[in-house]
C-alpha positions as a Python dict, from the first residue, in 0.01 Angstrom:
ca = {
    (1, 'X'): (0, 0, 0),
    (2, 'X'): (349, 136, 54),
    (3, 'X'): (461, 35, -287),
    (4, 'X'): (160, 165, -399),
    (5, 'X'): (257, 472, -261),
    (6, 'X'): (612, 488, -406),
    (7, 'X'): (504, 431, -772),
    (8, 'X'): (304, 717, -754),
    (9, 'X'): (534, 924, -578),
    (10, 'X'): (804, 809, -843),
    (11, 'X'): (567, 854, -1096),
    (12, 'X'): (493, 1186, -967),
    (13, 'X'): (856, 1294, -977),
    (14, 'X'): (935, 1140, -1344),
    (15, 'X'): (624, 1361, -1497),
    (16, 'X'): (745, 1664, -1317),
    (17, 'X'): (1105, 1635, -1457),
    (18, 'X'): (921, 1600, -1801),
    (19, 'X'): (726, 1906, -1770),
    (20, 'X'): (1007, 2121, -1644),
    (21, 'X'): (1226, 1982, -1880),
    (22, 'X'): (1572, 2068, -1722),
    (23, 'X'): (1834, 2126, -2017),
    (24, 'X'): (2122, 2306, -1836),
    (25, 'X'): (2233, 2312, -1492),
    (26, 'X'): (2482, 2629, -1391),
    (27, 'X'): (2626, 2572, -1022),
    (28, 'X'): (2327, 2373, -956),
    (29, 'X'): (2070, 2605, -1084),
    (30, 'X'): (1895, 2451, -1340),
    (31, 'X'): (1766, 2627, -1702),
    (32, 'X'): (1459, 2431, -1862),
    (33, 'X'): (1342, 2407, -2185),
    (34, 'X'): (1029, 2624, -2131),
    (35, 'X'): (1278, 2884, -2026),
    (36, 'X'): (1467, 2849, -2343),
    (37, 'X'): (1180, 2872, -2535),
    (38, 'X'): (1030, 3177, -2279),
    (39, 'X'): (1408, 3364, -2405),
    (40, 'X'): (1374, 3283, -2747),
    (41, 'X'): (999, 3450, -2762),
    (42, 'X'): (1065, 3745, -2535),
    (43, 'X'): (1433, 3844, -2687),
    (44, 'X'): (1376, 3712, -3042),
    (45, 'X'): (1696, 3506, -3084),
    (46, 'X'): (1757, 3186, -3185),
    (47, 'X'): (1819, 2879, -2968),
    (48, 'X'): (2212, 2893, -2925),
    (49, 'X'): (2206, 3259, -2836),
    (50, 'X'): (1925, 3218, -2601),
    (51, 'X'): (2137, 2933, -2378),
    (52, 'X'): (2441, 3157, -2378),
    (53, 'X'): (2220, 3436, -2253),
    (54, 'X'): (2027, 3257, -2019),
    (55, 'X'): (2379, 3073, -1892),
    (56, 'X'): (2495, 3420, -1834),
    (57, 'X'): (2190, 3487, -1611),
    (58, 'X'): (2264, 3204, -1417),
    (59, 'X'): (2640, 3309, -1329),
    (60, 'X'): (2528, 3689, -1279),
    (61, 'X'): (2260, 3560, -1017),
    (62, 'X'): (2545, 3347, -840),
    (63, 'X'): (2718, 3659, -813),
    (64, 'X'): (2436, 3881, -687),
    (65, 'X'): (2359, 3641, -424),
    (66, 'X'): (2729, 3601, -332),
    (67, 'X'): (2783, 3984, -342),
    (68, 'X'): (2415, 4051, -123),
    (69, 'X'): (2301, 4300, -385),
    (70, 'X'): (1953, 4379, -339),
    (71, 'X'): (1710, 4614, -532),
    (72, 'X'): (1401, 4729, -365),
    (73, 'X'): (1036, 4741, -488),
    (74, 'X'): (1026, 5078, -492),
    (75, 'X'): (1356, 5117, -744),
    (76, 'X'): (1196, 4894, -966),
    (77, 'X'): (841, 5106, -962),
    (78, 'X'): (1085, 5453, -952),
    (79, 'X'): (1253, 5301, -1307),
    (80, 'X'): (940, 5238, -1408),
    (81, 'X'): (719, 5599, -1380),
    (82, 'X'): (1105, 5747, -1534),
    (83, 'X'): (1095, 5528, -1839),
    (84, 'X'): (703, 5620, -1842),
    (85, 'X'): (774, 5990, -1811),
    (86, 'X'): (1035, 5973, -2065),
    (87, 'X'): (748, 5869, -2313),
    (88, 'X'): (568, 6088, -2199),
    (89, 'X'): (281, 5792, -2088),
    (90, 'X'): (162, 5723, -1772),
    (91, 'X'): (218, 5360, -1619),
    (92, 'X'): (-31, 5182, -1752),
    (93, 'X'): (37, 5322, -2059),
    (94, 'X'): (370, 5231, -2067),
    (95, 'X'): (279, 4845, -1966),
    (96, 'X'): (43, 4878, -2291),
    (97, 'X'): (286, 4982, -2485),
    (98, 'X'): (510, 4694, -2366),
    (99, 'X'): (266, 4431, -2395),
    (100, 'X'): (187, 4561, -2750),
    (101, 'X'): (580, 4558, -2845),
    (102, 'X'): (676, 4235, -2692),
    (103, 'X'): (394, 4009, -2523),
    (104, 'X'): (530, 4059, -2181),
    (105, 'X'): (253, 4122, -1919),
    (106, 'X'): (330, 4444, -1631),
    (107, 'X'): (462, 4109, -1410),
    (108, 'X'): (683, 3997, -1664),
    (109, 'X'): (798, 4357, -1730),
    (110, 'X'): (854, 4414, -1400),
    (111, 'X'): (1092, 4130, -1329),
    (112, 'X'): (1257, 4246, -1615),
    (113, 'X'): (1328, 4544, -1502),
    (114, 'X'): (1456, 4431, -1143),
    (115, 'X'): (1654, 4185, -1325),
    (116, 'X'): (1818, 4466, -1519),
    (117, 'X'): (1857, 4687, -1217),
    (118, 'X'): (2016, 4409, -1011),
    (119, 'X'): (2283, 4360, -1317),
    (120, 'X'): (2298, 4721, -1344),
    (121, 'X'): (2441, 4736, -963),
    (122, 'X'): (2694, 4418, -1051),
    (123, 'X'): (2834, 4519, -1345),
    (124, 'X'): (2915, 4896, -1129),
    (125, 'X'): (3044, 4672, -818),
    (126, 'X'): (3289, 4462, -1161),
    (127, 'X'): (3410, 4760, -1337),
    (128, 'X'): (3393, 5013, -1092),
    (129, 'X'): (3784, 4990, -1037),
    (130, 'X'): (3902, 4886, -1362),
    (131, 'X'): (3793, 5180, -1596),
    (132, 'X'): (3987, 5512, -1691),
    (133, 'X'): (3808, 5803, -1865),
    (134, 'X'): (3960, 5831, -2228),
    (135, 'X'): (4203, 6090, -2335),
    (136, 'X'): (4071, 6377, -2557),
    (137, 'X'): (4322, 6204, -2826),
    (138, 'X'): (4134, 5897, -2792),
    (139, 'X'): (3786, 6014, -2827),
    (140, 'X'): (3847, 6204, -3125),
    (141, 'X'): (4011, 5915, -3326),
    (142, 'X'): (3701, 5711, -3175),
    (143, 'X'): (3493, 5922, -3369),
    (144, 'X'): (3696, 5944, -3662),
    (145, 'X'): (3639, 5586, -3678),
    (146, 'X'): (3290, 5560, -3613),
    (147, 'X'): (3145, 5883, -3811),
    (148, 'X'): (2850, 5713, -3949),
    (149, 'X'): (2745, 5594, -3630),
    (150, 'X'): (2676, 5958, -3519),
    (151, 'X'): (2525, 6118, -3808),
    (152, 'X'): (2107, 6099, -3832),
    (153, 'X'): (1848, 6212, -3978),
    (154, 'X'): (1734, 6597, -3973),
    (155, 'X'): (1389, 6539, -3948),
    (156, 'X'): (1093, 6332, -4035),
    (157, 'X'): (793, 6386, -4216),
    (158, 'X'): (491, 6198, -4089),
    (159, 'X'): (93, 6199, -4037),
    (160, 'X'): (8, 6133, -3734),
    (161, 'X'): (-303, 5947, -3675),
    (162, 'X'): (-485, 5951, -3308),
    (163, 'X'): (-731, 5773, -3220),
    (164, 'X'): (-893, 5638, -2844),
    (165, 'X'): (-1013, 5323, -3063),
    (166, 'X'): (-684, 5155, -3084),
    (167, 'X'): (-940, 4887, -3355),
    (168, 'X'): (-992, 5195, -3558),
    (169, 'X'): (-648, 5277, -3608),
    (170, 'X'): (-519, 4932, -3705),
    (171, 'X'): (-827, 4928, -3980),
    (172, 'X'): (-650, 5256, -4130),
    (173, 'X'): (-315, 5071, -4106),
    (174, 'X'): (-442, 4755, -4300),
    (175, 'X'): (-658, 4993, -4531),
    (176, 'X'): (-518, 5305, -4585),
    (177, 'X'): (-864, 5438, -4757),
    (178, 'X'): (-1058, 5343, -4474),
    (179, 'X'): (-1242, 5676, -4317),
    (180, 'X'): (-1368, 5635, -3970),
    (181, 'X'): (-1457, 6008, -3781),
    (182, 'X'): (-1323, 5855, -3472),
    (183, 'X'): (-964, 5915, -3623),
    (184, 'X'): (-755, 6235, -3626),
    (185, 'X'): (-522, 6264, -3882),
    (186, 'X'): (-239, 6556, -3870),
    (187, 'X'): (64, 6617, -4115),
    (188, 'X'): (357, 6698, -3941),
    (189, 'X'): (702, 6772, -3973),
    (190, 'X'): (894, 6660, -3671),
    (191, 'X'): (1278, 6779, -3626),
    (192, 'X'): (1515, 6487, -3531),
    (193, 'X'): (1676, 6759, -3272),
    (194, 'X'): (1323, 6854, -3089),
    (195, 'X'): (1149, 6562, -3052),
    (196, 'X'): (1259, 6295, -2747),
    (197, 'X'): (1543, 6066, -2812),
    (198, 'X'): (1331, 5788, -2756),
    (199, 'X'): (1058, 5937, -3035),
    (200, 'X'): (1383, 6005, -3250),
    (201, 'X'): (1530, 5640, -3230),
    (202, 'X'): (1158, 5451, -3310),
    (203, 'X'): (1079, 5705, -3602),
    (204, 'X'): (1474, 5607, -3726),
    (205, 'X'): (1389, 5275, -3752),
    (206, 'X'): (1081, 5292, -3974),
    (207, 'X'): (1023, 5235, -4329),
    (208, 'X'): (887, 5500, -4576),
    (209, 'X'): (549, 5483, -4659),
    (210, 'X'): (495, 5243, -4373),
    (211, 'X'): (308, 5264, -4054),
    (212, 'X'): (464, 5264, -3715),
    (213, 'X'): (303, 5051, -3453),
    (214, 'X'): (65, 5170, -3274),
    (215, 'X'): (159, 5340, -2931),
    (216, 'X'): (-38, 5544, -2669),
    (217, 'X'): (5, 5880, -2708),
    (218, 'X'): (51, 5984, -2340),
    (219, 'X'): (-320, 6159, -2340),
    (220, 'X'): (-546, 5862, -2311),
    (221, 'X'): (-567, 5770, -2670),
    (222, 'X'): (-344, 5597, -2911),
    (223, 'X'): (-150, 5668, -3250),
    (224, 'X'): (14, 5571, -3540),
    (225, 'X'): (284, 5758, -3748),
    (226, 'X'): (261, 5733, -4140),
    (227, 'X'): (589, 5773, -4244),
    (228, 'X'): (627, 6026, -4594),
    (229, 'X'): (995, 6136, -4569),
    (230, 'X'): (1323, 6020, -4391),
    (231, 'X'): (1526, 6382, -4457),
    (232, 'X'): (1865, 6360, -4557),
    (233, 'X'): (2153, 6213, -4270),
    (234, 'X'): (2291, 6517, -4074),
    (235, 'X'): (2658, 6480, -3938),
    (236, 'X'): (2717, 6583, -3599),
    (237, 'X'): (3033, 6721, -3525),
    (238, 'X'): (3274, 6621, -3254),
    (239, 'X'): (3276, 6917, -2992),
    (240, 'X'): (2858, 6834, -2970),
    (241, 'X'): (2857, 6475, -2883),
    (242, 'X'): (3192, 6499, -2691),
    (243, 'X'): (3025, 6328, -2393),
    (244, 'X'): (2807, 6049, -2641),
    (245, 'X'): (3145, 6016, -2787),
    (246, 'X'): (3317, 5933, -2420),
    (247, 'X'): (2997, 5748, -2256),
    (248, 'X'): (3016, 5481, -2579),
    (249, 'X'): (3390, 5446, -2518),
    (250, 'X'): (3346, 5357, -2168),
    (251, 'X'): (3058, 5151, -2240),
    (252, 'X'): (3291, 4948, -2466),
    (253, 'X'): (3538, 4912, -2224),
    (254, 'X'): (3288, 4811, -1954),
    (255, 'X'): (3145, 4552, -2194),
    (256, 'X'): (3496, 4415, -2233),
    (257, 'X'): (3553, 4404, -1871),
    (258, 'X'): (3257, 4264, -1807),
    (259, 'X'): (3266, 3947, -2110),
    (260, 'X'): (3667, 3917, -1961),
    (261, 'X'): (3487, 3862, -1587),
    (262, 'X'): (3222, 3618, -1711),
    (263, 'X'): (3444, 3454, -1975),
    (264, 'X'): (3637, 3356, -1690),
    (265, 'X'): (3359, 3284, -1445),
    (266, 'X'): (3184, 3052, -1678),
    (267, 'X'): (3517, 2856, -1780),
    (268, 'X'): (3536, 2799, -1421),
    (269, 'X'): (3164, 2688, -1356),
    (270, 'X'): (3036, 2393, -1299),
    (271, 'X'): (2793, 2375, -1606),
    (272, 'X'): (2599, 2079, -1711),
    (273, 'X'): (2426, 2026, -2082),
    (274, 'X'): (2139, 1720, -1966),
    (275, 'X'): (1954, 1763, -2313),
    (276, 'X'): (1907, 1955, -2597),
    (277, 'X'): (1527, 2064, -2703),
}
């Protein structure tokens, strides 16, 4: 009976290492092969990326724990309604919008966004003490250097099509002479410097004569753009995006305190390879 007993508990153990599928261990946490292939869908990189970014996870959480930071429900729900508000979108609308873009359920979202947070508070506990503001000298030649990265365009040309029938709207997008009355079309011209950064950033990255994805539109309905006209790149001078200029400067030399910290944290790890997918 007892042996009995042991073959299915052995058994039992053998088929659960097989489902999990453990790939990686970091400091004895383990990464499995369904979360490879969870990174790989979610951030849409490829296989080698998605260990070195799910390594880095591992070592970050070491750290958290070791360093007792802690983020609170209520931070992660406050990040939440600001990102919504942003977008002018109300929660739910936002965790449509996010399901839409990317597949992740609100859950999923949400861990995502404590996961952020909780980095967010390391990497200010890393750097905190080993960053200087740049000189005025610096940020100029900074943006000398990196002039096309601050010029965009003036404005965009679009029709705007609403609809509360998010099925109506994706038959105009596969049919663009399909007529439904349940969708409100409106040609607009939209000024790169009045709408939201976050509106400016999506339209940027659109094709002409394309449709955008569909998105809520913050009043209970949803909407496409129709893309006519990218207008021409505008260059914005220095004294205007001064503080851009500094916060990406910093931001680089956070990032290369930050790859210098981990660089040195994973060298020193205890990391394991047990198979490859």
């Amino acid at each position: 009976m007892y042996k009995i007993l042991l073959v299915i508990f052995l058994g039992t153990l053998l088929n659960a290492e097989l489902v999990n599928g453990v790939a990686i261990i970091v400091k004895g946490e383990a990464i499995t092969l369904r979360d490879l292939t969870q990174e790989m869908r979610i951030t849409k990189v490829n296989l080698k990326d998605a260990k070195q970014i799910l390594i880095r996870k591992k070592l970050e959480a070491a750290e958290i724990k070791e360093r007792n930071i802690k983020v609170a429900s209520s931070e992660v729900y406050e990040d939440i309604k600001d990102i919504a508000s942003r977008n002018n979108m109300s929660v739910s609308e936002l965790y449509e919008a996010v399901r839409s873009s990317s597949g992740l359920s609100s859950t999923e979202f949400k861990t995502k966004t404590r996961e952020r947070l909780l980095a967010q508070k390391l990497y200010s506990a890393i750097a905190y003490t080993a960053l200087s503001q740049p000189t005025e000298e610096e940020a100029q030649e900074y943006y000398e250097l990196h002039k096309n990265d601050f010029s965009h365009p003036s404005g965009f040309k679009v029709i705007v099509y609403t609809s509360k029938d998010k099925a109506r709207l994706q038959e105009k997008m596969d049919n663009p002479m399909f007529y439904s009355p349940d969708l409100h079309a409106e040609e607009k011209r939209l000024e790169y410097d009045k709408i939201s950064p976050e509106l400016a950033k999506f339209l940027s990255k659109q094709k002409v004569d394309s449709f955008t994805p569909i998105v809520p539109n913050g009043k209970g309905a949803h909407m496409s753009f129709y893309i006519k006209e990218i207008e021409t790149a505008k260059e914005a001078g220095f004294r205007t995006i001064r503080n851009q200029v500094v916060n990406l400067i910093m931001g680089d030399k956070r990032e290369q305190v930050l790859s210098d910290y981990f660089a040195r944290l994973k060298g020193n790890a205890d990391i394991k390879v047990i198979r490859e997918p």
